[in-house]
C-alpha positions, -999 to +999 in steps of 0.1 A: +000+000+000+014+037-010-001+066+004+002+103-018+005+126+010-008+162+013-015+183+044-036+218+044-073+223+038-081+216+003-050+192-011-047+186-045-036+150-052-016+138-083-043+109-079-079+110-084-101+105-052-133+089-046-161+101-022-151+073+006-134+089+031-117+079+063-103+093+091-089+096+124-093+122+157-067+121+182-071+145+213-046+151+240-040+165+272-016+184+295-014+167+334-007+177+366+025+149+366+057+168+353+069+150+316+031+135+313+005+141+288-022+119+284-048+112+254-061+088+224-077+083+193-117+102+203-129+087+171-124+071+136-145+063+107-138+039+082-148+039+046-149+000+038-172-030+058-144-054+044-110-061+068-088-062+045-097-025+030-098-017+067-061-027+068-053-007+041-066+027+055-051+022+089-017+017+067-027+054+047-038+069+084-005+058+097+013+068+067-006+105+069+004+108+104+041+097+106+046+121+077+028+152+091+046+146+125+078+147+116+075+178+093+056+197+122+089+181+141+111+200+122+094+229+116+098+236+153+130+240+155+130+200+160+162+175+144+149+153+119+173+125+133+160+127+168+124+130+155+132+097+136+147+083+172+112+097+188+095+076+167+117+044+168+119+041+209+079+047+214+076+017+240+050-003+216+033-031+237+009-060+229-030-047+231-046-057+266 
């Protein structure tokens, strides 16, 4: 699966689109507990009933995301290395 990505309001893509559409909110928040935020995914939609399509947008939502967070990374003044490293040592677990 290969994602086109563009980011802004109304992106134009080098590939034509279809009316299905799928998507992904993720809300966080500061704590009280220095070095802590806290949040998750508040909703998604999916635009297929079938699995394996579902597979295939949760590989262009993680595509859309990676690539958005590390420009916005760098754009603040961020390293694109360490951004990379960010990403690399997230402590990724089995679900419960």
């Amino acid at each position: 699966m290969t994602t086109e990505v563009k980011h802004g309001p109304d992106p134009t893509f080098d590939h034509q689109i279809t009316d299905s559409e799928y998507s992904l909110k993720l809300v966080g928040h500061y704590t009280t507990t220095e070095g802590w935020t806290a949040g998750g995914v508040r909703a998604f939609k999916y635009a297929s009933d079938r699995e394996v399509k579902r597979r295939a947008e949760l590989l262009g939502m993680r595509t859309i995301f990676l690539d958005w967070w590390i420009k916005e990374w760098v754009r603040l003044g961020g390293d694109y290395q360490e951004g990379v490293a960010q990403i690399v040592r997230y402590p990724f677990r089995p679900p419960s």
